[in-house]
Structures are given as C-alpha cells and as structure tokens.
FIDODO-555626 format. One line per 4 residues: number of its first residue (from 1); for each residue z, x, y of C-alpha. Coordinates in steps of 0.1 Angstrom, whole numbers. Layout:
BEGIN
NUM	Z X Y | ... $
This chain:
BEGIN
1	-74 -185 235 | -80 -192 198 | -82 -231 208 | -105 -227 235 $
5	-126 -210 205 | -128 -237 184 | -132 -260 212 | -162 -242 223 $
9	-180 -237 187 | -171 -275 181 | -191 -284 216 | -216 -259 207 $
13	-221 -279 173 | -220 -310 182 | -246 -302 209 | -270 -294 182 $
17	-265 -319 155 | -269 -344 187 | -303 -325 194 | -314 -328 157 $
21	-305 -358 142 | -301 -388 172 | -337 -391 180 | -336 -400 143 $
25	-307 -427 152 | -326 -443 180 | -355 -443 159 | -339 -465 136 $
29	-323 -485 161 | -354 -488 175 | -342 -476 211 | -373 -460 224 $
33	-356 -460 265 | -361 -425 282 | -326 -430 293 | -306 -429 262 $
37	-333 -408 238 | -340 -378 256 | -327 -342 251 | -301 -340 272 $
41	-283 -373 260 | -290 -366 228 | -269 -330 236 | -246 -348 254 $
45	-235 -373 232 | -230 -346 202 | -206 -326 223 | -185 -354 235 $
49	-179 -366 191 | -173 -335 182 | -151 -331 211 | -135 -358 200 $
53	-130 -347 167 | -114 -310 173 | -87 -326 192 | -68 -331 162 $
57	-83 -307 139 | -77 -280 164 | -40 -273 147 | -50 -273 114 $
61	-83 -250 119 | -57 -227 142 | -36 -228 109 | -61 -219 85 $
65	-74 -185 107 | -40 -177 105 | -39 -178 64 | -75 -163 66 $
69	-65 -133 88 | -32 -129 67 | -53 -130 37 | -77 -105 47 $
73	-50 -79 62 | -37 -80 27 | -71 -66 7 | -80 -30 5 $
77	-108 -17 25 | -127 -12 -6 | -129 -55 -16 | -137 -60 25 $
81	-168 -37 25 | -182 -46 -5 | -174 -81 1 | -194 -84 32 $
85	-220 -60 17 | -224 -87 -12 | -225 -116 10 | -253 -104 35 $
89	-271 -98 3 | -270 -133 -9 | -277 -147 19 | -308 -126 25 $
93	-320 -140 -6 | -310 -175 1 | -336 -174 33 | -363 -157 13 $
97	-355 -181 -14 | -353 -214 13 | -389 -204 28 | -407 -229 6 $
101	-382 -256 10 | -385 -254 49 | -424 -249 46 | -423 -287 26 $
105	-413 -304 59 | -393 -330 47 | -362 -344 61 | -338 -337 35 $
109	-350 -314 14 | -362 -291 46 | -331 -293 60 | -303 -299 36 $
113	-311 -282 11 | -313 -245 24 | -282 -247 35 | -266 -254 1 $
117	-282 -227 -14 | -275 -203 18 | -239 -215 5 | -243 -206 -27 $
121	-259 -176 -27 | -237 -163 1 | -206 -171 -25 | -222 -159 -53 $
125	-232 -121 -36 | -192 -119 -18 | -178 -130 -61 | -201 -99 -76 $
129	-192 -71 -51 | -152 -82 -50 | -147 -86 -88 | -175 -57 -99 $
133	-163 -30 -66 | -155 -5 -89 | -188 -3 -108 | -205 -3 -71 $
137	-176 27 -57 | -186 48 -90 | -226 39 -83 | -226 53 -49 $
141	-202 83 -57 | -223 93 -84 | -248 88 -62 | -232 108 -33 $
145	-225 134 -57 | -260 143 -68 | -274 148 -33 | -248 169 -27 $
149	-249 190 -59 | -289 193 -52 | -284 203 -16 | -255 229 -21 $
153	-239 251 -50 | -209 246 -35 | -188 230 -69 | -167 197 -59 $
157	-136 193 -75 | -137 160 -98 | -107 135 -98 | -101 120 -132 $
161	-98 79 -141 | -59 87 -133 | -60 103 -102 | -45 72 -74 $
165	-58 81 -42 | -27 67 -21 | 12 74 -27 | 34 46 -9 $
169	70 55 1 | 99 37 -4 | 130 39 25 | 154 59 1 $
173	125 82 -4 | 121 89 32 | 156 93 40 | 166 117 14 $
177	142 139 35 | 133 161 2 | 94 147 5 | 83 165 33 $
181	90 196 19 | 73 187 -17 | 48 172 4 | 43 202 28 $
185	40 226 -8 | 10 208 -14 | 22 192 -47 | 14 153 -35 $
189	-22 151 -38 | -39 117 -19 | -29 96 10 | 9 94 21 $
193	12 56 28 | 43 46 51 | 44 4 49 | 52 -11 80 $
197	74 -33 58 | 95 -2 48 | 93 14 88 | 110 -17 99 $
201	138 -12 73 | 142 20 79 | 151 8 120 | 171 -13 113 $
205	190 8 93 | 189 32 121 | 202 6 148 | 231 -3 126 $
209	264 -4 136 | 276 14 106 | 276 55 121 | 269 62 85 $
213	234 44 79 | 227 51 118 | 225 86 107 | 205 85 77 $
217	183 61 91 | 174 84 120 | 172 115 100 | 144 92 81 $
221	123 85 110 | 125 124 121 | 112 126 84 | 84 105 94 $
225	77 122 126 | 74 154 110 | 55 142 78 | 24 129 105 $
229	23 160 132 | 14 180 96 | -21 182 97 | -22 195 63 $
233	-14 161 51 | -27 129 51 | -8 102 63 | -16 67 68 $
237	3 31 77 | -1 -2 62 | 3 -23 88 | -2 -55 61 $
241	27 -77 47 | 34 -103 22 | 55 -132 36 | 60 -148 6 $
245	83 -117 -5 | 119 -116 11 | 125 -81 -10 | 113 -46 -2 $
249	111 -32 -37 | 87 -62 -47 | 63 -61 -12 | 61 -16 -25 $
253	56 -35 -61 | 28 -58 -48 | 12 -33 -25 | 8 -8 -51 $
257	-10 -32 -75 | -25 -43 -49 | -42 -11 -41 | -35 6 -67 $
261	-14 34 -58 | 16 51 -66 | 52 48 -56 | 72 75 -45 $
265	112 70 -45 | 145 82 -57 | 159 45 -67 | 167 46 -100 $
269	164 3 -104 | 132 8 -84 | 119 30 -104 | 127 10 -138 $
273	114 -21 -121 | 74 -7 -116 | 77 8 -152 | 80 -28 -164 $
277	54 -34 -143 | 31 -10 -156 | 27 4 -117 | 26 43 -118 $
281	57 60 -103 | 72 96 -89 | 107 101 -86 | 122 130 -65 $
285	147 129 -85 | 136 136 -119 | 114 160 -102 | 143 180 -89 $
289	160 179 -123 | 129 190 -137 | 126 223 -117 | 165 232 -119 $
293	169 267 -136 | 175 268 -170 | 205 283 -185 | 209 301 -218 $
297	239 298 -237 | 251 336 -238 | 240 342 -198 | 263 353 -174 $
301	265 339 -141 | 292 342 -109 | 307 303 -98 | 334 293 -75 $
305	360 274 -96 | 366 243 -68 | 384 219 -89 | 407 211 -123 $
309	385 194 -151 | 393 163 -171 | 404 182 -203 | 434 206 -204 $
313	431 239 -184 | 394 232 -174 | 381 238 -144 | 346 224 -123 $
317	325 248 -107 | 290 237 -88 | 257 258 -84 | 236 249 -53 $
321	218 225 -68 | 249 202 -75 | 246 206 -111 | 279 207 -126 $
325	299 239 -145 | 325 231 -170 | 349 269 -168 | 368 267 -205 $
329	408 282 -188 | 391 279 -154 | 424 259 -145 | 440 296 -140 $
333	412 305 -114 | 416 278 -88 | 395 288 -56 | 380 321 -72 $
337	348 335 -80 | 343 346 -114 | 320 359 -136 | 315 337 -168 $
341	291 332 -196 | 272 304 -205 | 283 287 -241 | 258 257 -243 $
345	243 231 -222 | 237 194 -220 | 212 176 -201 | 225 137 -196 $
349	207 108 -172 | 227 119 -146 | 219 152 -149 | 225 187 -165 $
353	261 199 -173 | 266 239 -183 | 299 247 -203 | 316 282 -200 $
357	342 307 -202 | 353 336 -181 | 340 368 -193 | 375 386 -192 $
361	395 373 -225 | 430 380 -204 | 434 354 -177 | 438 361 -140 $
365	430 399 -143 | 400 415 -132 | 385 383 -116 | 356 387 -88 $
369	376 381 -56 $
C-alpha cells in the first residue's frame, strides 16, 4: 500500500513539473509541433520520468516513513501539537510574505523563490514551538486559568513546578501487586503509564516455563486488569518504543526523560540507576518502610518466637509486616507467643530490626500460650 503511495504522488508530481516547465524546454529547443508541446504530452512525459525515477527510490522513501513514524511515536503529545501549531504558522507567513515575489512574474524569482522561504519559514515556526513548548503550555494555562477564575468562584487546585503529570511502571512494580492498593488510596497523583515495552515483559514472564515466574507474571497482569476497570484512576499505555535499547530499565529511563515523568518500582539497582540520572523516582519499598509502626524502646508487644537467632540463646520473631524481632533468651520459647518489651531499635537498608526481652525475668514460666 505504502508503495503504491509514493508511486502515485511521484506520478502526480511529475505530471505537474511536466505541465510547468516543458513548454519552456520546447521553447528552447525551438519545437513549436502541436504534437509534442501540448498539455497532455507535456503531463505525460512528467509522469513517465518520475516514474522512472521512484522505481528505485521507492525502498529507500519506504525506509525513511518508517524512521519518520518511529520518530514521531516516540515524542510527547505536547512537542506534536505545538509542533504542527508552529509550522502552519510559518508557513502562513511564508505565503503572505511570497505575495510580492509571485506578483513580480518572473521565472525564477516567482517561482523558486517562494518555495524556499515556504521552507524556511515552515522550519523556523515547527524549531520555536518544539524547543520553547513549555513557555507556550504555561501561556495558554495561564490563559485558561483566568477565564475560568472570571467565569466561576470555584478555586482550582495549582500544581507546583514539581508536580510530573505521568508516573510510568516498571514490571517488578506491577507484580508485587502493592500499587493498586496505594494507587486506589489516592496517594499517586497524575497519569498511571503501563509501557507496552514493560506489558510485553511482563507476558513473557507469564508464558514461561518456570511455574514460579508463570505465577507472578499472571498475578501482574490481574494487577493491570484491576488498576484500568478503576475509574477513580487514570491509566494510560505507551504504545511507543526505542529500538535502539535492548534493556528495560534504560527504555523506563529514556521514556521518563523523555516525558518527563516519574518512575514507579521496587528495584533497588533501578532505582539507583535514575538517581544518577537525575530522573525523579518512587519506590514501594521505601514507602512501605516508611509507614511501618514505630517502636519505642520500653513498649511491650506479644510475638511468636519462630526461630533460633545467630547469637547464643536468641531467638527471631516477625510482625506482619516482615520486619524482624531479635527476643534476648527467646531460645527457651521456641513456637510460643510471648509478651516482651522493646529494648532499642535499628533501622538498616534492609530494613528495621527491634531487639527485646521477655517481660517475665524467670524463663519458661508464665509465657502467653
């Protein structure tokens, strides 16, 4: 289909550059015979050189849509819109601009001419709204904002210079499963941005052979499906990719400069990666160890001793949360639950650890069955 395209706009051309400029080539020839310089010839003739000439500049045009459309699918709405917006601009004023030129009639000047600065101007209007979009987005919000503020009382909420509109997940993200439920809370303001890049990891982790990965990467895409029947949240896909990038990590990298959003995972190497990037990220999991309870050394609390510790006569205990209970004698209260008190805590990279002792001095009595 796409060659029959350029085929067609090549005829359609050379049609009209036959029309235009071979009565001129007779002229000079001095070939004044009805049968060669009339119209239809002169059409003729055009459309069978250029023809001629898309044969083998058909693959290389084909090529070059290709890199165009690849290169397009990759920019955010915003630099497309005010792209174009800039472009039919400049080449508005190129006509106005050309008016004279055409009105002097002469051959190259009249014709040439107002098609360079058509060029020009055209390239000069798409450069100032793709490199200046921001300055236009804030003049028409501001803009927006006062008819709005004149028509109603209704106060608008104002995002600050740091707000990022979209928040892009990464695969461990979406399997851990944790983000639907932060999400449904209402505590991820913007856009929820699912990459296809990252929906096509995420199936093939669910087609793998490996039960283990099947599992989680099913229980991701349930995540998904549950994350877009919300209608409470926003949630968008990014159907664009970068070919050039074999990695996951470095396409969520690239698309998050690229439109400058947010990532949203639980990979600790991820995570250090876009900090040396400078590319803003949220991670469940310092989240989670953000909003575990705090403990105060001299608290009591009731724990299930599970396991022996690494010192003598420790033993492990667990709250819900995961987070890790050192029981000073706990060794002597294998499998119990007993009541101990808190003698100091410590908060590492991996996590928080709580030391303690059981409340009763004399071991194995009056333990909490």
């Amino acid at each position: 289909m796409a060659k029959k395209i350029i085929t067609g706009i090549f005829l359609l051309i050379g049609g009209s550059v036959g029309a235009s400029f071979l009565p001129m080539v007779w002229e000079i020839f001095h070939i004044s015979n009805q049968l060669f310089n009339n119209s239809f010839v002169n059409i003729l003739i055009g459309a069978i050189i250029f023809l001629l000439l898309s044969i083998p500049s058909e693959k290389y045009i084909e090529q070059g849509i290709k890199k165009l459309e690849l290169l397009l699918s990759q920019q955010s709405v915003t630099y497309l819109l005010f792209g174009s917006l800039g472009t039919i601009i400049g080449m508005v004023l190129a006509w106005l601009g050309s008016l004279f030129l055409i009105g002097l009639s002469l051959p190259v000047i009249s014709n040439v001419f107002p098609i360079i600065v058509m060029v020009v101007f055209a390239y000069l209007g798409f450069r100032i709204g793709t490199t200046r979009r921001e300055e236009w987005r804030k003049l028409f919000q501001s803009k927006a904002k006062k008819n709005t503020e004149d028509d109603s009382q209704v106060l608008e909420r104002r995002a600050d210079e740091t707000f990022r509109k979209y928040k892009i997940l990464d695969t461990s993200v979406i399997i851990d499963g944790r983000i639907y439920d932060i999400a449904k809370t209402g505590f991820l303001e913007g856009v929820i941005l699912i990459p296809n890049f990252v929906l096509q990891e995420l199936q093939y982790i669910a087609d793998s052979s490996d039960s283990l990965k099947r599992v989680r990467g099913r229980r991701g895409l349930d995540i998904l499906n549950a994350l877009q029947k919300e209608n409470d949240m926003e949630v968008e896909m990014y159907d664009g990719d970068f070919e050039d990038i074999t990695e996951v990590d470095s396409k969520l990298i690239k698309l998050a400069k690229l439109l400058d959003g947010v990532v949203v995972t639980n990979d600790y190497n991820l995570n250090k990666v876009s900090e040396f990037q400078n590319v803003p990220v949220l991670n469940i999991n310092a989240l989670a160890n953000a909003v575990k309870p705090v403990v105060i050394p001299g608290e009591n609390m009731t724990v299930l001793v599970v396991k022996v510790g690494t010192e003598r006569n420790q033993g492990v205990a667990y709250l819900d949360d995961g987070t890790m209970i050192v029981v000073e004698d706990g060794q002597y209260f294998m499998n119990k639950t007993i009541e101990v008190v808190v003698t100091s805590a410590l908060q590492t990279a991996a996590g928080r650890m709580i030391f303690a002792k059981p409340v009763h001095s004399q071991k194995g009595i009056k333990e909490k069955e």
